[in-house]
C-alpha positions in Angstrom: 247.0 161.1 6.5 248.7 160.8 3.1 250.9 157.8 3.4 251.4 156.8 -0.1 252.7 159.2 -3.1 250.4 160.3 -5.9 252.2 160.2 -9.7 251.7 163.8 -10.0 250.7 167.0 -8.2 247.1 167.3 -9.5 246.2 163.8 -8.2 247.5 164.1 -4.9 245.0 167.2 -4.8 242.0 165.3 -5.8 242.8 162.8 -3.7 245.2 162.6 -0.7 244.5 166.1 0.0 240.8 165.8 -1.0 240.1 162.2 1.4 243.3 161.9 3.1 244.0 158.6 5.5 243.1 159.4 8.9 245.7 160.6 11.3 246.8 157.0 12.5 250.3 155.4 14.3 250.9 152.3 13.2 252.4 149.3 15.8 254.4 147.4 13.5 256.6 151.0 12.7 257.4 151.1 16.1 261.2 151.4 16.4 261.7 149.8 19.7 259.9 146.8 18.2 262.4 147.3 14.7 265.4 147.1 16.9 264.3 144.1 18.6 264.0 142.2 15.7 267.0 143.3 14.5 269.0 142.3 17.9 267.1 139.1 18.0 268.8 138.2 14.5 272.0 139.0 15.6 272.1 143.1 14.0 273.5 145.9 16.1 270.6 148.2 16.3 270.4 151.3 17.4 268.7 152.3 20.8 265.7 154.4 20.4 266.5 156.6 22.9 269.0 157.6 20.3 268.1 157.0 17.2 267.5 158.6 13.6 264.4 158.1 12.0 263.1 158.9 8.6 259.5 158.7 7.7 258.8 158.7 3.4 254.9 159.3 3.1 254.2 160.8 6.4 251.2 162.6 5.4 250.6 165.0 9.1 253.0 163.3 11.0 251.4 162.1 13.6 252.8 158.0 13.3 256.7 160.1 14.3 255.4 162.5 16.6 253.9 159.3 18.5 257.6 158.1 18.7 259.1 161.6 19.2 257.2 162.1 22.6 258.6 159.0 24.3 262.0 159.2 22.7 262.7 163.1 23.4 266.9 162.5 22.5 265.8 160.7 19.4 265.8 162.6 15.9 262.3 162.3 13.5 262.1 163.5 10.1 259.1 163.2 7.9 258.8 163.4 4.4 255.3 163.8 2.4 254.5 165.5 -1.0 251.3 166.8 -0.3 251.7 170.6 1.2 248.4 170.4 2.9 249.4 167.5 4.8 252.9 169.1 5.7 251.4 172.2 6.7 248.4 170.6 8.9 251.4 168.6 10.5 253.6 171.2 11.4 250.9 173.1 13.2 250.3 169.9 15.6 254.0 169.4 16.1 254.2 173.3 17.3 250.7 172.5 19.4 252.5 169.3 21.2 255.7 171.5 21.8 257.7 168.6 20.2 261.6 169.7 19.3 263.1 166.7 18.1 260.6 166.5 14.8 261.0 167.8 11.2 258.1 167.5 8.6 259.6 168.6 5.0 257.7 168.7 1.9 259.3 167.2 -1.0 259.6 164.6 -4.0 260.9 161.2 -2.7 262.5 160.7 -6.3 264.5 163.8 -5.9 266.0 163.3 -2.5 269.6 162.2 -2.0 272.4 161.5 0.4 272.0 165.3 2.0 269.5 164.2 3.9 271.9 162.6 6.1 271.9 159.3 7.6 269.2 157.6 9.5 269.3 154.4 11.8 265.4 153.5 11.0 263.6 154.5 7.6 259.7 153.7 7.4 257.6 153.9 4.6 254.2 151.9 5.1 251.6 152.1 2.8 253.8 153.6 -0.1 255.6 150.9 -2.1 252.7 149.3 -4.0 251.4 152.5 -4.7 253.5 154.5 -6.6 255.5 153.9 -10.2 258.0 152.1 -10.4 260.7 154.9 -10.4 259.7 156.1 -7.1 259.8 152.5 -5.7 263.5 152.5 -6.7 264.1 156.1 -5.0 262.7 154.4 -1.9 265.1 151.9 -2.3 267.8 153.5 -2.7 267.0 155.9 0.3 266.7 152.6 2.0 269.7 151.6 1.4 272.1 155.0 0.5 270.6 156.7 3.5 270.4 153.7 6.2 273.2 153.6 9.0 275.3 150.5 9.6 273.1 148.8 11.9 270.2 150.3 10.2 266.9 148.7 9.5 264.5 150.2 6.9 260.7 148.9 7.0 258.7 148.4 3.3 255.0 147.6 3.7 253.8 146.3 0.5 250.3 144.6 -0.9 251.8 140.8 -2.2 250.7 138.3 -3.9 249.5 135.8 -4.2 246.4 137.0 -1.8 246.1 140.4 -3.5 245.0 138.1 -6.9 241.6 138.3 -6.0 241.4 141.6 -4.1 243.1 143.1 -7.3 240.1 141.7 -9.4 237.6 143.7 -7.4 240.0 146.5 -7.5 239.3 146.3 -11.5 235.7 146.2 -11.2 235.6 148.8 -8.8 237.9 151.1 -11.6 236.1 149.7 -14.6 232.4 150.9 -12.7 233.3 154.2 -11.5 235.5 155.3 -14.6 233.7 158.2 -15.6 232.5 159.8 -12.1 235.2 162.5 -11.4 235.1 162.8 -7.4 236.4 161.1 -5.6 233.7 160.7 -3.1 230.9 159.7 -5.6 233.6 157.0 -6.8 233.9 155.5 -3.2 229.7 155.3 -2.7 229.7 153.8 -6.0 232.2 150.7 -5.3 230.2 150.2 -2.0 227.4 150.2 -4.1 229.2 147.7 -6.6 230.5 145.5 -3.8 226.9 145.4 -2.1 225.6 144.5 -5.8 227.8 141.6 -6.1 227.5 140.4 -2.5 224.1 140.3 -3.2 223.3 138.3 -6.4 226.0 135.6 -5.9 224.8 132.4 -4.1 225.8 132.8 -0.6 226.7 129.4 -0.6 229.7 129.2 -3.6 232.9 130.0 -2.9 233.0 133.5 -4.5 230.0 134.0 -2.8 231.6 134.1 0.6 234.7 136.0 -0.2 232.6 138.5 -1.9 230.3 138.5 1.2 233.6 138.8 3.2 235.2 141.5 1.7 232.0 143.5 1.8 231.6 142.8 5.6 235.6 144.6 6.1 235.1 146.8 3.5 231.8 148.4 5.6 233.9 149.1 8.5 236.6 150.9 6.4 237.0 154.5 6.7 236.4 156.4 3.0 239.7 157.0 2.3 240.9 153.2 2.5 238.8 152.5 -0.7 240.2 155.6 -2.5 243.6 155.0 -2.3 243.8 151.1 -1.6 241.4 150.2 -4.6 241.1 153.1 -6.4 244.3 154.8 -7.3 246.0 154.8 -10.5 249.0 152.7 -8.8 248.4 149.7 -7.1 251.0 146.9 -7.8 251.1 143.6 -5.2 253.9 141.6 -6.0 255.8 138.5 -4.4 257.5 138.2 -1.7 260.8 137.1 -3.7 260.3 139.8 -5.9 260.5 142.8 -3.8 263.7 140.9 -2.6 265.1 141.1 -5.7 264.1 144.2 -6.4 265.7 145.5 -3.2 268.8 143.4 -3.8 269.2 145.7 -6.3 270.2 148.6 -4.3 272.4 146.0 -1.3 269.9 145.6 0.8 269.0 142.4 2.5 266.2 140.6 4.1 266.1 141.1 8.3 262.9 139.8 8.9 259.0 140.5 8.7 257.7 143.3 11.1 255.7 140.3 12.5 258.1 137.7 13.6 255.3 135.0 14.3 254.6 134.7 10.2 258.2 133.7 9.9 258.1 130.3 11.7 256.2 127.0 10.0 254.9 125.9 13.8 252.3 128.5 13.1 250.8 126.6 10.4 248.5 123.7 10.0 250.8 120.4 11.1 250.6 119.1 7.9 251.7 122.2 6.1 254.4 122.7 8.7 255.5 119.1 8.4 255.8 119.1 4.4 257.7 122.6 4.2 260.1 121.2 6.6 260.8 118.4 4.6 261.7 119.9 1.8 264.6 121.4 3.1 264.1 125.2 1.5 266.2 128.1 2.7 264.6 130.9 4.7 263.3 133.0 1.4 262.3 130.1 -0.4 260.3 128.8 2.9 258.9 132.3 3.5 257.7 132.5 -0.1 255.9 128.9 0.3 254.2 129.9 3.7 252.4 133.1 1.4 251.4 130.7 -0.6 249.9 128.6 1.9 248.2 131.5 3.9 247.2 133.6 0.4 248.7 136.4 2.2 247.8 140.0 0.9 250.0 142.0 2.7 253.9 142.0 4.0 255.6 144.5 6.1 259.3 143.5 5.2 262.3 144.8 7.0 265.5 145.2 5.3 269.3 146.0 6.3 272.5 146.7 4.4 273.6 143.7 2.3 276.9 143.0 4.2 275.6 143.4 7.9 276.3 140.7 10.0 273.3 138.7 10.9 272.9 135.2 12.4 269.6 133.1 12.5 270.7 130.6 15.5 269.5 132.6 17.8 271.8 133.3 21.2 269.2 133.2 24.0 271.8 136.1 25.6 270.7 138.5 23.4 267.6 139.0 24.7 269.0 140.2 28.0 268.9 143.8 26.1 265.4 143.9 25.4 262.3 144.7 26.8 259.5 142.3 27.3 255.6 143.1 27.0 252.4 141.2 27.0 250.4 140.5 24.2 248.2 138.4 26.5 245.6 138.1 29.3 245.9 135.6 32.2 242.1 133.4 32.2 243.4 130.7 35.0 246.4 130.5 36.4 248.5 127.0 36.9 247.2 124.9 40.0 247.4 121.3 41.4 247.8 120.2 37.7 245.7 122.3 35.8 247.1 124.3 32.9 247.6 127.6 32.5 244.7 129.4 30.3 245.5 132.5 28.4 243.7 134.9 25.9 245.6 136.1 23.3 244.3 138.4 19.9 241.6 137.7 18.8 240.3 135.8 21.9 242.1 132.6 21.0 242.8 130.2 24.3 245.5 129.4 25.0 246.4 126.4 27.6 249.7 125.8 29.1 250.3 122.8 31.2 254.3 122.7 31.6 254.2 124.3 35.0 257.7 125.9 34.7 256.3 127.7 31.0 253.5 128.4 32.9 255.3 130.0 35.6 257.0 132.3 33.1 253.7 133.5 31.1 251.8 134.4 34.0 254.4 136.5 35.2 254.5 138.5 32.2 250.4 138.5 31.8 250.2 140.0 35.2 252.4 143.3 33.9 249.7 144.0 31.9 250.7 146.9 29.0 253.8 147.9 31.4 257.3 147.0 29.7 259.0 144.6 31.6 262.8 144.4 30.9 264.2 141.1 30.5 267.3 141.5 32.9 264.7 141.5 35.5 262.4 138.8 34.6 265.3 136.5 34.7 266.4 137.8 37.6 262.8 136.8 39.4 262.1 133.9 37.6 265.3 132.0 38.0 264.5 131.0 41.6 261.1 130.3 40.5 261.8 127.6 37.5 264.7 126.6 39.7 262.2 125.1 42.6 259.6 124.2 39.6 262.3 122.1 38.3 264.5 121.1 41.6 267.6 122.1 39.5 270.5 124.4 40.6 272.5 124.9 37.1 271.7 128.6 36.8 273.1 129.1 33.7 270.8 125.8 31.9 267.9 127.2 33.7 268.8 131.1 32.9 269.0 129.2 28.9 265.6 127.5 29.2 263.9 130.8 30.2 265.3 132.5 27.4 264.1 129.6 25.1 260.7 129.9 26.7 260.3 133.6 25.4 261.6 133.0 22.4 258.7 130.3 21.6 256.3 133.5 23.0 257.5 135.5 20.6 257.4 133.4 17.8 253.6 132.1 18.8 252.8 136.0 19.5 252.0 135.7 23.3 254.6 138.5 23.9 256.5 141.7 22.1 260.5 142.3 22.0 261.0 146.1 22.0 264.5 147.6 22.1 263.9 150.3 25.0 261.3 150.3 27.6 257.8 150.8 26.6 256.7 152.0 30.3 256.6 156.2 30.5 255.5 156.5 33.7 254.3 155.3 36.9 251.7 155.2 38.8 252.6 157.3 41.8 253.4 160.8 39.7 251.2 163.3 41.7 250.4 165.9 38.9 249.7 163.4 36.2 250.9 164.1 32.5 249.3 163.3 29.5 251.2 162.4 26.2 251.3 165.7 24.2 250.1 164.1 20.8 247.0 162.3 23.4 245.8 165.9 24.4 245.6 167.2 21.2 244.1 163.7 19.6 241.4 163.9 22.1 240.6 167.3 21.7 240.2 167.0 17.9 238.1 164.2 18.8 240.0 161.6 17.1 241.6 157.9 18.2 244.5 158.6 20.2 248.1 156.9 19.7 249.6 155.1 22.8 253.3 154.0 23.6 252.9 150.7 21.3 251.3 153.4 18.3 248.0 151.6 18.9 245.1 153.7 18.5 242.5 153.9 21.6 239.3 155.1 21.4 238.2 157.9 24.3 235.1 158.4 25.5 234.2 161.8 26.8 234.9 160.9 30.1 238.4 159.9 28.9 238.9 162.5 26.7 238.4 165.2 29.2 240.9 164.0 31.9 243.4 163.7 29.2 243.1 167.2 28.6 243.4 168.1 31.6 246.1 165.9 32.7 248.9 168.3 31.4 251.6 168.4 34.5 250.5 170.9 36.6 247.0 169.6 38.3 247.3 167.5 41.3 244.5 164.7 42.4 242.6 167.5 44.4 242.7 170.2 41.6 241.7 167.5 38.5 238.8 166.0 40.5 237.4 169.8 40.8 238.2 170.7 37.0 236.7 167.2 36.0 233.3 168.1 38.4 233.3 171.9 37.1 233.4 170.2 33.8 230.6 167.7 34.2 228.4 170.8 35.4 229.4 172.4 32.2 227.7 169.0 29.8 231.3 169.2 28.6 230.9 165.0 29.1 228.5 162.7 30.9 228.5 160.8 33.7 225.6 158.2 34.3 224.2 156.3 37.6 221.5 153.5 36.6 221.6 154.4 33.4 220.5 158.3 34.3 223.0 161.5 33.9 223.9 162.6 37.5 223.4 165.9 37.7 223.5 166.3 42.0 226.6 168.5 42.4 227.6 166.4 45.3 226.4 163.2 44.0 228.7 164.6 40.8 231.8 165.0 43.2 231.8 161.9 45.0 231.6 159.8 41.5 234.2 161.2 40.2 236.7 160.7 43.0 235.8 157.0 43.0 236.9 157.3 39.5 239.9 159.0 39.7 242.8 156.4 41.0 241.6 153.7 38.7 241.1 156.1 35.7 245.1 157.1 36.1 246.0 153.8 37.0 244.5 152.8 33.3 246.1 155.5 31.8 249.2 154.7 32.9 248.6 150.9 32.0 247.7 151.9 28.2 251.1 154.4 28.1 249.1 157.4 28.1 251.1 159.0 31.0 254.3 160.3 30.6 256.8 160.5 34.5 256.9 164.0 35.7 259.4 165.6 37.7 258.4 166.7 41.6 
């Protein structure tokens, strides 16, 4: 996937076109997610359902097209230089039968206001990696080409963390200066990196970082090397920089595409304490927490300069949104003893305020299904209500809201602006998200309804293909057996392929419900008529 602009055409033939990014979505573009950030700071957003979106540095399209299957009213346009990528892209929007997206080859720098308006612009991966003109003609599309109500989203590598990712970046350019290919250049900064890992003491500082980056840099795919370290471009700058820069062109700051970096409780006590003492405003504070995590990379969001936004945030806007989990339920609250959740990463986390509790276990158990918040307040009022021996609906309906707010912030749950959920679990000819059929059967990671990418195994892959609307339970157990006997995937019993026929039959119809049921659970199924 070419998400970032070469400085001219030959370049983004040697390279982009030559190693280009893999065909990835990417959660933090999600518009229902943008939307909800923007309602929770007060901005009128735009429902999905019926919004315009504008992708700059699309590369095959596949981050829209992800979007465009669950919002079938919505508009997607993509924009990338690279022909190749265009091309490859338009082929898999005709393949997924998707109407409502528009892949266009062309020169950010020379597009204008014809485009038309849009109510989300993306561009992530692009900013620090193209000149400086064409980081102000994706500003000013930002800006000139945003809606009222619009939110446009700037990924960018910033500083002060990229300091000493940018110094092996100039090692990496300085050792592979006179290999032309791309691909030789890549093996030979793996080969630098290893060279360094290796002769500094493991114990020293530099040692570890060095040991670090080679340990992420290993589980990279080619192409992130190329373009991330290796590209002619590559400029990380501050956070109040780009602010300035985007000032420029009326725009103002919304918010990060990860609300949890924005608060100090996230931080060490001490850190959190100091920066709250000095009284900063929100840019200034944002700027100091960089500096206390080294970040390296931001995902900034940005609105027009006179939209009306407000930071004290109205627990009643929330009632819009959509709710879903972002963690797993270890113990649930009893006779005393807290709550124990897993968030990412595996982190625990313990609750022992039984009426906090109550709330997060509720929204654990829905698993990957959307829950709207309407309704969770709806069954949790009488809940916290007999938790608390309280009857002032309207103080307790307040606390709730306060209680998610605090799980959004510590990154327990997600906002989106729309429903997340495609489908339930009772369709009887289950369907398969167009982009997931033709992900698996290019054998690559397929997108879900939050953009993350999933890995398929065979066994996976193969009911996805087949899932496509018009096979009931009966007819996909027989296509997944006549499959099997084909070797087209395996199935194993005590660690030995079955290859009984009947053996074959019965083990895949003790599969079946709770195969579809995960499907449905990881928004691979989309609701299908009767």
């Amino acid at each position: 996937m070419s998400n970032k602009k070469s400085t001219n055409k030959e370049e983004a033939v040697n390279s982009y076109d030559t190693l280009p990014y893999p065909p990835y979505s990417f959660p933090a573009t999600h518009i229902g997610r943008l939307g909800a950030i923007g309602r929770v700071f007060g901005l009128t957003t735009v429902d999905p359902s019926k919004a315009r979106v504008l992708e700059l540095g699309c590369g095959v399209g596949v981050n829209i097209m992800a979007m465009a299957q669950l919002f079938s009213e919505a508009e997607f346009v993509g924009i990338d230089s690279s022909k190749k990528q265009i091309d490859a892209g338009l082929k898999a929007v005709k393949v997924t039968g998707l109407k409502n997206v528009r892949l266009i080859e062309a020169d950010f720098s020379k597009l204008d206001e014809d485009l038309g308006k849009f109510d989300y612009i993306i561009v992530h991966g692009i900013y620090s990696w193209v000149p400086d003109s064409v980081k102000e003609a994706i500003l000013r599309i930002g800006s000139k080409n945003l809606n009222p109500g619009g939110v446009t989203y700037v990924s960018y590598n910033c500083l002060p963390g990229w300091r000493m990712r940018g110094a092996l970046r100039d090692m990496m350019i300085m050792h592979t200066s006179g290999i032309p290919d791309v691909l030789a250049k890549v093996a030979q900064s793996k080969a630098l990196l290893k060279f360094l890992a290796e002769s500094c003491a493991q114990e020293t500082p530099y040692g570890k970082y060095l040991a670090q980056e080679l340990d992420l840099i290993s589980k990279c795919d080619d192409s992130y090397i190329a373009h991330d370290f290796l590209e002619t471009e590559n400029d990380a700058l501050y956070f109040t920089d780009f602010l300035k820069a985007a000032a420029k062109h009326d725009l103002n700051y919304l918010g990060d595409a990860e609300p949890s970096t924005m608060v100090t409780d996230n931080l060490p006590a001490e850190a959190a304490k100091t920066l709250k003492s000095l009284n900063l405003n929100l840019l200034a504070t944002e700027q100091y927490i960089d500096f206390v995590r080294n970040r390296m990379f931001r995902s900034t969001l940005l609105c027009h300069k006179d939209a009306q936004l407000n930071r004290n945030i109205d627990p009643s806007r929330l009632e819009s949104l959509n709710i879903s989990s972002l963690i797993m339920l270890k113990q649930a609250y009893k006779d005393g003893q807290p709550a124990i959740f897993v968030g990412a990463g595996g982190v625990e986390l313990s609750i022992a305020e039984p009426a906090t509790a109550t709330i997060f276990e509720m929204i654990a158990k829905q698993g990957k299904t959307s829950l709207s918040v309407e309704e969770l307040l709806k069954e949790s009022i009488p809940l916290v209500s007999k938790i608390l021996k309280a009857t002032d609906e309207a103080a307790i309906k307040s606390l709730i809201s306060q209680i998610l707010l605090q799980g959004y912030f510590k990154k327990m749950l997600d906002f989106t602006l729309g429903a997340l959920s495609t489908c339930t679990t009772k369709s009887e000819n289950p369907q398969s998200l167009p982009l997931a059929r033709l992900q698996v059967s290019e054998g690559l990671r397929v997108s879900s309804n939050r953009l993350e990418m999933l890995n398929a195994d065979p066994y996976v892959a193969k009911l996805l293909t087949l899932c496509d609307g018009a096979r009931d339970k009966k007819t996909l157990i027989a296509a997944m057996v006549e499959s099997l006997d084909k070797k087209e995937y395996q199935l194993n019993e005590n660690n030995q392929p079955i290859t009984d026929a009947k053996r074959a039959k019965l083990v895949v119809e003790k599969l079946y419900d709770g195969s579809i049921q995960n499907l449905t659970q990881l928004g691979l199924l989309v609701s299908k008529a009767s």
